[in-house]
C-alpha positions in Angstrom: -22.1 19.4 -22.7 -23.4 16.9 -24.9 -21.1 18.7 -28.0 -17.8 18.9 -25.8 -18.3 15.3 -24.9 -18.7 14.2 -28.8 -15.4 16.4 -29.2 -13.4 14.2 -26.7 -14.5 10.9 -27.7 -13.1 11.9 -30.9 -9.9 12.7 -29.8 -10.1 9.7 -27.4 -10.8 7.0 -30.8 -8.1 9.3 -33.3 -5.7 8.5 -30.4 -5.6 4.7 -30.6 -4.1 4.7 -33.9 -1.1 6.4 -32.8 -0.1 3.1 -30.4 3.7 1.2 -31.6 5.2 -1.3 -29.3 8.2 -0.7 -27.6 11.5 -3.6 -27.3 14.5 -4.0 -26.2 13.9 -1.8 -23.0 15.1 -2.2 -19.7 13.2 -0.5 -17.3 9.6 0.7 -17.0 7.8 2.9 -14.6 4.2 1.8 -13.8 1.9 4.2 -13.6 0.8 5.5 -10.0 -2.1 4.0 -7.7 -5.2 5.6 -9.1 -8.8 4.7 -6.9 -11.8 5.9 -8.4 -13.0 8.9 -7.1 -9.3 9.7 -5.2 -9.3 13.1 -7.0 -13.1 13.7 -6.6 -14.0 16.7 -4.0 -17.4 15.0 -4.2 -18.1 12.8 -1.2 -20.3 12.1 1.1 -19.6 15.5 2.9 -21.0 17.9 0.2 -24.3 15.6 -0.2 -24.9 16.1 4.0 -23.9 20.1 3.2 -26.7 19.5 -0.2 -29.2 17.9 2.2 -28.6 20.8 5.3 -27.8 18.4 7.8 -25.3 18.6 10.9 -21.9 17.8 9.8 -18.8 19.3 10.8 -16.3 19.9 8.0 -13.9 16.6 7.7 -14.6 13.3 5.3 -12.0 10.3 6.0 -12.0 7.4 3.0 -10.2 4.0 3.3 -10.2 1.7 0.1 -8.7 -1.5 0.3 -7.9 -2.1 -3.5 -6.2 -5.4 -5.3 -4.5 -4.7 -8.7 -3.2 -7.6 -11.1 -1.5 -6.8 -14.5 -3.3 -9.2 -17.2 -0.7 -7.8 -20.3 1.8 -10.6 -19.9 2.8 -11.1 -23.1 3.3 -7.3 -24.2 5.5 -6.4 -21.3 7.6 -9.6 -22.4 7.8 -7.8 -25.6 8.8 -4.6 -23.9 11.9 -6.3 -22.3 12.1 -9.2 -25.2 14.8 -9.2 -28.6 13.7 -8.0 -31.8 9.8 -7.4 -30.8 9.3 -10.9 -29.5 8.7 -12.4 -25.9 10.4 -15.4 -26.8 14.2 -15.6 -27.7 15.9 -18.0 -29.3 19.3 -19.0 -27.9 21.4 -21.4 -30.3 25.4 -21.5 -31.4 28.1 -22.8 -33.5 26.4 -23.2 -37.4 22.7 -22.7 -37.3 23.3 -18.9 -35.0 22.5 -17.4 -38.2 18.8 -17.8 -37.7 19.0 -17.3 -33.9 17.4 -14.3 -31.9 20.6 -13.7 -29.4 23.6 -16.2 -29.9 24.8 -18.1 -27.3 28.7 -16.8 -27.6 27.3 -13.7 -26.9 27.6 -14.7 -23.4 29.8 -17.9 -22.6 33.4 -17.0 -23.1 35.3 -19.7 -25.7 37.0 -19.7 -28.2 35.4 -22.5 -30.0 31.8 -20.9 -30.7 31.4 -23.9 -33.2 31.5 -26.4 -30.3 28.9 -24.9 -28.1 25.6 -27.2 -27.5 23.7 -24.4 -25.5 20.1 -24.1 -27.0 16.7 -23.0 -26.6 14.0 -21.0 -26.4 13.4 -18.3 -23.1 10.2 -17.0 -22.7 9.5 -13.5 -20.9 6.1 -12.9 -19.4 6.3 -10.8 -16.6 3.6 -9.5 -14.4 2.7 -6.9 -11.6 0.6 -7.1 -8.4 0.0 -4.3 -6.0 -2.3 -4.8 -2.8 -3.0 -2.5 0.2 -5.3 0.8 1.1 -5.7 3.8 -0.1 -5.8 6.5 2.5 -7.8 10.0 1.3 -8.5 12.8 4.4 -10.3 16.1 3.6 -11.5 18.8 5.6 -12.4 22.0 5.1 -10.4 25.0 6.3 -13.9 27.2 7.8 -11.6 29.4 10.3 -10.1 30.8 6.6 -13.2 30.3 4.3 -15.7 27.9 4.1 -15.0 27.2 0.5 -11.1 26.5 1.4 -10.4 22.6 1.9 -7.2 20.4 1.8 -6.9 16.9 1.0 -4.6 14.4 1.5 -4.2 10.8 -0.3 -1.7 8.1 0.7 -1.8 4.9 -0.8 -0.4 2.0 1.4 0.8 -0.4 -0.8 2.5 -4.1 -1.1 3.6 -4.2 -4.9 5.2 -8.0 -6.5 6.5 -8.2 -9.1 7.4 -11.5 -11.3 9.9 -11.5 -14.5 8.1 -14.8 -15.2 11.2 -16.0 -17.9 11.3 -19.8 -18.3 12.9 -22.0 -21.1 11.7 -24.7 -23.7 13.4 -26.9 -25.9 16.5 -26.7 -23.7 20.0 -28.2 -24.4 22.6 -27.9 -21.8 26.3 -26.5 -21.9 29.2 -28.4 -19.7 30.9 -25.3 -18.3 33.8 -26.2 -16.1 32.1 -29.7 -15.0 28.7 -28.0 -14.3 25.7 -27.8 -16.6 24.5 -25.2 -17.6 21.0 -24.2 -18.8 19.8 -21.2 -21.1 18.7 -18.5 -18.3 21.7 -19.6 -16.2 23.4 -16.5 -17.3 20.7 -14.0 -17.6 20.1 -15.6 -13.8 23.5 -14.5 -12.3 24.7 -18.5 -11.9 27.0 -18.7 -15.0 30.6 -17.9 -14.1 34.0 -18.8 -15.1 36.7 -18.9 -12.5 39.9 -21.0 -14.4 42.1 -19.6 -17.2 42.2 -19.4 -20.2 38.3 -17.9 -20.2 37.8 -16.7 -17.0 34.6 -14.8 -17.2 32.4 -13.0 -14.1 28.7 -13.4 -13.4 25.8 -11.3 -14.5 25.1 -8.6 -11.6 23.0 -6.5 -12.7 19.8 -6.5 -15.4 19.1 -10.2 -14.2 16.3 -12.0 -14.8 15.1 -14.1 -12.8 12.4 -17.2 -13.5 9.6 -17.7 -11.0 10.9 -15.9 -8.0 8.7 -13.1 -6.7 10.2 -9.6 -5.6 8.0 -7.5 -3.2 8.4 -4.1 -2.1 6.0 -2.1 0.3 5.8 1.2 1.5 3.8 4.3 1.0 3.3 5.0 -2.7 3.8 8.6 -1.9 1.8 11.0 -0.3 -0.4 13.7 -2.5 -1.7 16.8 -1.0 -3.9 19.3 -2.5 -5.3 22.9 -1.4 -8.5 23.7 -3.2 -11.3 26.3 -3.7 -14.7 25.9 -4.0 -16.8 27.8 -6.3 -20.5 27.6 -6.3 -23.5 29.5 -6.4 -25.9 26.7 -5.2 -26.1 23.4 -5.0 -26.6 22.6 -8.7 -22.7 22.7 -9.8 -19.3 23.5 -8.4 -15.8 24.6 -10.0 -13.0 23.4 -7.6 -9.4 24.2 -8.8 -6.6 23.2 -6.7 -3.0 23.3 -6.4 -1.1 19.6 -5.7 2.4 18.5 -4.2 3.6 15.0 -4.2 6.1 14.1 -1.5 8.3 10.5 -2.4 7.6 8.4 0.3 8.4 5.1 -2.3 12.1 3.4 -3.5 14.4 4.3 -6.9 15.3 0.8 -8.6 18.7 -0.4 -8.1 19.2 -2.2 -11.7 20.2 -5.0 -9.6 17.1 -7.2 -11.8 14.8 -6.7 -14.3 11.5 -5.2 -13.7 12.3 -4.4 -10.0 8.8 -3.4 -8.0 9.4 0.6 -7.7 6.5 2.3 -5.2 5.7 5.5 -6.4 7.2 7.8 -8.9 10.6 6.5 -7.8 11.4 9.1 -5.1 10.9 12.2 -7.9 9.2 15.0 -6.1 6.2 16.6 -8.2 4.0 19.7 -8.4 0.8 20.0 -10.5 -2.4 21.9 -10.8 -6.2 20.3 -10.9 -9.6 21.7 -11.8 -13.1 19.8 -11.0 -16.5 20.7 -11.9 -20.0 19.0 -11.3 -23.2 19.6 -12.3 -26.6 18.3 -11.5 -28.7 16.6 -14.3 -32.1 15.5 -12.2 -33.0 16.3 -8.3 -35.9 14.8 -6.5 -36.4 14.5 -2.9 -35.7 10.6 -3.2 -33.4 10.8 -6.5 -30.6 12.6 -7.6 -27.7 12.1 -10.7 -25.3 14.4 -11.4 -21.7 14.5 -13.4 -18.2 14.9 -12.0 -15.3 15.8 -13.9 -11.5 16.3 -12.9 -8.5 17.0 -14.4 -4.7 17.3 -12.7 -1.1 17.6 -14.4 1.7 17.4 -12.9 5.1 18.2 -13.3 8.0 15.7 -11.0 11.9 17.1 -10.8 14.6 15.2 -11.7 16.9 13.1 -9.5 19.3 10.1 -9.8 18.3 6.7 -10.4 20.4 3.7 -11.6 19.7 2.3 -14.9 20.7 0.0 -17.3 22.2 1.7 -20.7 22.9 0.3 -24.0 25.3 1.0 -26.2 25.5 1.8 -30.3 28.1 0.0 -32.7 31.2 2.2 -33.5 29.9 2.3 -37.1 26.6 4.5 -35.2 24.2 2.9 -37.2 22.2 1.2 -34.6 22.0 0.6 -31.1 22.7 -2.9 -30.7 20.2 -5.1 -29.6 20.2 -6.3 -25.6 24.2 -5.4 -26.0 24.3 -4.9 -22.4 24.3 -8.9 -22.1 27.1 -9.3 -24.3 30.9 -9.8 -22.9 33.4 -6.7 -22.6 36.7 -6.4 -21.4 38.1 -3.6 -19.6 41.8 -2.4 -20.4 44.6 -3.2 -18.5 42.2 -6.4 -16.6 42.0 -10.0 -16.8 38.8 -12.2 -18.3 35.5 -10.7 -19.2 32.0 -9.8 -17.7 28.7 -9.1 -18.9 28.0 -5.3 -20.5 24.9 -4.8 -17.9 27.8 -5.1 -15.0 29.1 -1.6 -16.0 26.4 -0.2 -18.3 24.1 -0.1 -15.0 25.0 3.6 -13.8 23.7 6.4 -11.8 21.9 8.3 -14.3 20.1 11.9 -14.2 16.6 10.9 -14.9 14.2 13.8 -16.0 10.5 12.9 -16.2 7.5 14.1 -18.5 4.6 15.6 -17.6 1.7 13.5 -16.3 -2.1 14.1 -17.0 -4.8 12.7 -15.7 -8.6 12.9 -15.9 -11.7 11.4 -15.3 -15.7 11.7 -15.6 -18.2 10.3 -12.8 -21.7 9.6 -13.0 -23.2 9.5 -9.8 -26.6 8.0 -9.2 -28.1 8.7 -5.6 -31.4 6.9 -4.5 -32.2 7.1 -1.0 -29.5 5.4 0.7 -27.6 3.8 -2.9 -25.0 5.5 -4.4 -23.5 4.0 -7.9 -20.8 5.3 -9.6 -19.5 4.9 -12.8 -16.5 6.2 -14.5 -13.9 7.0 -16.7 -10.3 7.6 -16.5 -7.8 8.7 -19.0 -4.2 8.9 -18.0 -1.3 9.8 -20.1 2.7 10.4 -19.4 5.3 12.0 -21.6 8.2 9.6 -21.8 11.2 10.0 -19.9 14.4 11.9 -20.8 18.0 9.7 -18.9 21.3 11.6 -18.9 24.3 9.7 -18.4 26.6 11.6 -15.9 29.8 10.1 -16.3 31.6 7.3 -18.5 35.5 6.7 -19.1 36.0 6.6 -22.6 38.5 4.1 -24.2 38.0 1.7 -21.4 35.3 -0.9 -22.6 34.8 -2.5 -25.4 33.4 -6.0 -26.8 35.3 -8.8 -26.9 37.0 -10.9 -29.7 36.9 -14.6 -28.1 39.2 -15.5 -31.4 42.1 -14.2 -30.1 41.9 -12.8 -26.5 42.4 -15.4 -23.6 42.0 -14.6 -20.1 45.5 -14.6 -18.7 47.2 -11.7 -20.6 45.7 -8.2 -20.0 43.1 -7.1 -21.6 44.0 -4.4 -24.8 41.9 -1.9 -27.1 42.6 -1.4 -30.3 40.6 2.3 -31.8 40.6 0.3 -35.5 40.4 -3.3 -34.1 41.9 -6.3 -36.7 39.9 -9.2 -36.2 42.4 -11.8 -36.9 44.6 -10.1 -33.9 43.4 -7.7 -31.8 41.6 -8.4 -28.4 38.4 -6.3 -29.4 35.6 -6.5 -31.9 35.1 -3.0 -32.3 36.7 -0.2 -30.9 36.3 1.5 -27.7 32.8 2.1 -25.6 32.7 6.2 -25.9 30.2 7.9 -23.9 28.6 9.3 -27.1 27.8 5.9 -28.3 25.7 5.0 -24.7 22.2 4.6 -25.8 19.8 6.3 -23.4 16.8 5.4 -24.6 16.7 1.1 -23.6 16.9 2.8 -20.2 13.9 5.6 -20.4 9.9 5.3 -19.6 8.8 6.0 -22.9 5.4 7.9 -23.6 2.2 6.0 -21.9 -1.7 6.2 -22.6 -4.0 4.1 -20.4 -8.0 4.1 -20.2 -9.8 2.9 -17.1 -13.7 1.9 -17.1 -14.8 1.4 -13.5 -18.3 1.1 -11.6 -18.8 1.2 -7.5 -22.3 1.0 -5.4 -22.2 2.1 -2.3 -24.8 1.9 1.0 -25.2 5.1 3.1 -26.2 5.4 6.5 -27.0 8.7 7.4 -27.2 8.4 10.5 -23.9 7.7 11.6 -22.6 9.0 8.6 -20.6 6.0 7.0 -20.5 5.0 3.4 -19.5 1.6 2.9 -19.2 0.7 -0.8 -17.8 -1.9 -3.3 -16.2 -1.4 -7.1 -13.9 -2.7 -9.7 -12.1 -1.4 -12.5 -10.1 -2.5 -15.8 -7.6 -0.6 -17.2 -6.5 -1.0 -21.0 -2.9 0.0 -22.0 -2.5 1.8 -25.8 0.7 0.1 -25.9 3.0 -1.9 -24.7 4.4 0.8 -22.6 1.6 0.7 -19.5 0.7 -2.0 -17.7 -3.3 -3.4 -18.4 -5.5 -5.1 -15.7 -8.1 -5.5 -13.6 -8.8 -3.9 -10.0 -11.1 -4.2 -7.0 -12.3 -1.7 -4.5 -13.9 -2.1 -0.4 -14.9 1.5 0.1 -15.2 2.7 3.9 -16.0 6.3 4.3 -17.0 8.2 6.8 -17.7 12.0 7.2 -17.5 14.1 10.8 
C-alpha cells in the first residue's frame, strides 16, 4: 500500500510540470459539482451493518455546499489577448504598440482621428450554491451485496465576467460618447450612412452584471456490487449513467453559467475499495479509495469560432470582434455575430478519483481527503458555413451605402475587403473548445453521530487548485445531514 501510494505521488508531482496557460478562448466548461465522499459507498449504513445493529438497507445524504472561484486573474487570461488579462485599446499613430486596435471595431475611415483609449481588465469569477442530494439503498430482494445510488446536485451557479476599464478616453460616435467596453458590451452601434455598423450580439462581455442560472446539475446513478469477505475491506465496482438535467450556452455572452455537463449525456464505470488500518471497540480508521471515468456523447451546442488569415499562418487573435461584411449587404457587424454557430461538440473522457481517511471515535467521525480530477479537452465540429460570403473589411475604401463586394485576391487601395473570403477550412475550432483540465482538491469534514436515531450531522471544507488556467480554483464549504433507515 505504502509503495503504490509513493508511485502515485510521483506521477501526481511529474504532472505539474506539464501545466501551459491557455488565451484567446471563448468558452470553458467548469468542471462538475464534486462533494466529498459523493462517490463513497462508505456511509453511515455499512458502519451500523460493521457494528450488527438494526438497520434496514437505505442511507439518504443532504449537503448544502458554497463554491467561490478565487483564480480571477488566470480565467481573465483564458478569455484575455495575447496571454494577458488586461488589453490595451488605442488608435490612429501609437496602435502599433497596442494589444487590440480600436479600428478593429468602430467603422471609419479616418483610423488616424480616432481618440478611443484605454485599458479593459478581465477578471471573471464563478459561484455555485445549493445541495447536494445522494440516495442509496440496497437491492436485498436480488442480493444483499447489490445497491444503487443516486446523486443530484441542486444548484444556483453566477457567474461574473468582471471586465472594467482604466485610463479611459472617450469616442464621439454619432453625438454619443462612447467608452472602451461599449462595444464588447453590445451598446456601440451605427445607424447613419456612410458607416453604418450593427451591434455586438453575441460573445459580449459584460462589466459587473451577474448572470445566474439554476437547475439540477444532472442527475448520476450508479448500480454496484459489493465484494467482501468481512468487515476489514471491500471492493465495490459499479457501473454509472449521467442523465442532463442542466442548460447548453447560447454564445449570447461570455462565460455564460452552464449547469452540468451542458446537456451531454454520459456513461462510465467506477471501482472502490476500503480497508481497515486499526479496530478497537471505541476506535476505528480505515482508508477509502474510488475511482470513476466516464465517457459523455456528443450533441450541439452553440459556440463562438475564430477564424485563420487567408495566408493560414495563424489564427488571428480575438478575430471574432473584428468588422466583416457580408456580400451583396449594406454596413458591417462584429465577426462574433456570425462566427457564433451551432456546432457538434464531442467531449473527452473524464476521470476522477479520490482517497479518504476516515477516523471513527465513538460518536466523531473525521474525514480527510483527496481528489484528483482530470478531463481530456474537447473536440468542436463546425456543421455548416457558406464559403465566399464573409470577409474583413477594408474601412479605406468600403462605405456603407453601396453593397458590400469580395474580392478572392483583395487590392488594398480598391477593393472592399482586407483579405479574401471567410472559407470554412480557415474557421478555427479550437478558441471555441474545453481544452484539457487537471484539478487537485484537499478537503477535511467532522461529523457527530447519533446512533440512536441514526443521523449524521457533519461539517467540511475544501480547496481546489487548478494546474492551469483551464479549471476553475477555489474554496468550498460543506453542512452534512445524513441519515440511514
Amino acid at each position: 500500500m505504502i509503495y503504490r501510494l509513493t508511485i502515485f505521488l510521483l506521477l501526481l508531482v511529474s504532472n505539474l510540470f506539464a501545466a501551459q496557460d491557455y488565451t484567446e478562448k471563448t468558452f470553458l466548461l467548469p468542471q462538475p459539482i464534486r462533494i466529498p465522499t459523493q462517490s463513497t459507498f462508505y456511509d453511515y449504513t455499512d458502519e451500523l451493518i460493521a457494528r450488527g445493529e438494526s438497520v434496514d438497507v437505505g442511507h439518504f445524504q443532504a449537503t448544502a455546499f458554497y463554491q467561490e472561484s478565487t483564480n480571477k486573474k488566470q480565467l481573465g487570461v483564458y478569455f484575455g489577448r495575447n496571454g494577458r488579462s488586461e488589453v490595451c485599446i488605442d488608435s490612429g499613430t501609437s496602435a502599433n504598440k497596442t494589444s487590440f486596435k480600436a479600428e478593429n471595431f468602430i467603422f471609419t475611415d479616418d483610423q488616424d482621428s480616432l481618440q478611443l483609449k484605454g485599458t479593459m481588465q478581465i477578471a471573471p469569477w464563478r459561484r455555485v450554491e445549493g445541495i447536494h442530494l445522494v440516495y442509496s439503498k440496497r437491492l436485498t430482494k436480488i442480493s444483499k451485496r447489490l445497491f444503487i445510488m443516486a446523486h443530484a446536485p441542486v444548484v444556483q451557479v453566477t457567474h461574473c465576467l468582471g471586465v472594467c476599464a482604466t485610463d479611459e478616453r472617450t469616442e464621439l460616435v454619432e453625438g454619443r460618447n462612447v467608452g472602451v467596453v461599449c462595444y464588447f458590451r453590445g451598446h456601440l452601434q451605427q445607424k447613419l450612412d456612410p458607416y453604418k455598423q450593427a451591434p455586438l450580439r453575441c460573445a459580449r462581455m459584460t462589466c459587473c452584471k451577474r448572470h445566474c442560472r439554476s437547475g439540477v446539475a444532472d442527475v448520476e446513478l450508479l448500480l454496484g456490487h459489493q465484494f467482501s469477505n468481512n468487515d476489514q475491506y471491500y471492493l465495490s465496482p459499479r457501473a454509472i449513467v449521467v442523465i442532463p438535467t442542466g442548460n447548453k450556452s447560447t454564445g449570447a455572452c461570455m462565460f455564460e453559467p452552464v449547469v452540468g455537463h451542458g446537456q451531454h449525456w454520459g456513461v462510465g464505470f467506477g471501482v472502490e475499495a476500503m480497508t481497515v488500518f486499526k479496530k478497537t471497540d471505541a476506535t476505528k480508521i480505515d482508508l477509502t479509495c474510488a475511482y470513476n471515468i466516464k465517457q459523455f456523447f456528443s450533441n450541439t451546442q452553440r459556440r463562438t469560432l475564430g477564424f485563420r488569415s487567408d495566408d493560414w499562418s495563424s489564427v488571428r487573435a480575438w478575430s471574432h470582434y473584428e468588422l466583416l461584411g457580408e456580400s451583396g449587404k449594406y454596413g458591417v457587424f462584429p465577426a462574433a455575430n456570425v462566427l457564433t454557430q451551432d456546432v457538434k461538440v464531442r467531449p473527452g473522457l473524464l476521470f476522477d478519483c479520490s482517497m479518504n481517511l476516515n477516523i471513527w471515535h465513538k460518536n466523531c467521525l473525521v474525514n480527510f481527503g483527496y481528489n484528483y480530477f482530470s478531463r481530456a479537452g474537447e473536440d468542436v465540429l463546425v456543421r455548416c458555413w457558406d464559403d465566399d460570403r464573409y470577409a474583413l473589411v477594408n474601412p479605406s475604401t468600403y462605405v456603407s451605402t453601396d453593397p458590400f463586394t469580395i474580392a478572392p485576391d483583395p487590392d488594398f487601395g480598391s477593393d472592399h475587403n482586407l483579405e479574401g473570403p471567410i472559407q470554412r477550412a480557415m474557421l478555427s475550432t479550437e478558441v471555441a473548445a474545453s481544452p484539457p483540465a487537471i484539478t487537485h482538491k484537499f478537503y477535511g469534514l467532522a461529523s457527530y453521530v447519533h446512533h440512536s436515531a441514526p443521523l449524521t450531522l457533519g461539517l467540511g471544507g475544501a480547496y481546489e487548485f487548478s494546474q492551469d488556467n483551464a479549471a476553475l480554483e477555489g474554496y468550498e464549504l460543506y453542512f452534512k445531514l445524513g441519515w440511514s433507515f
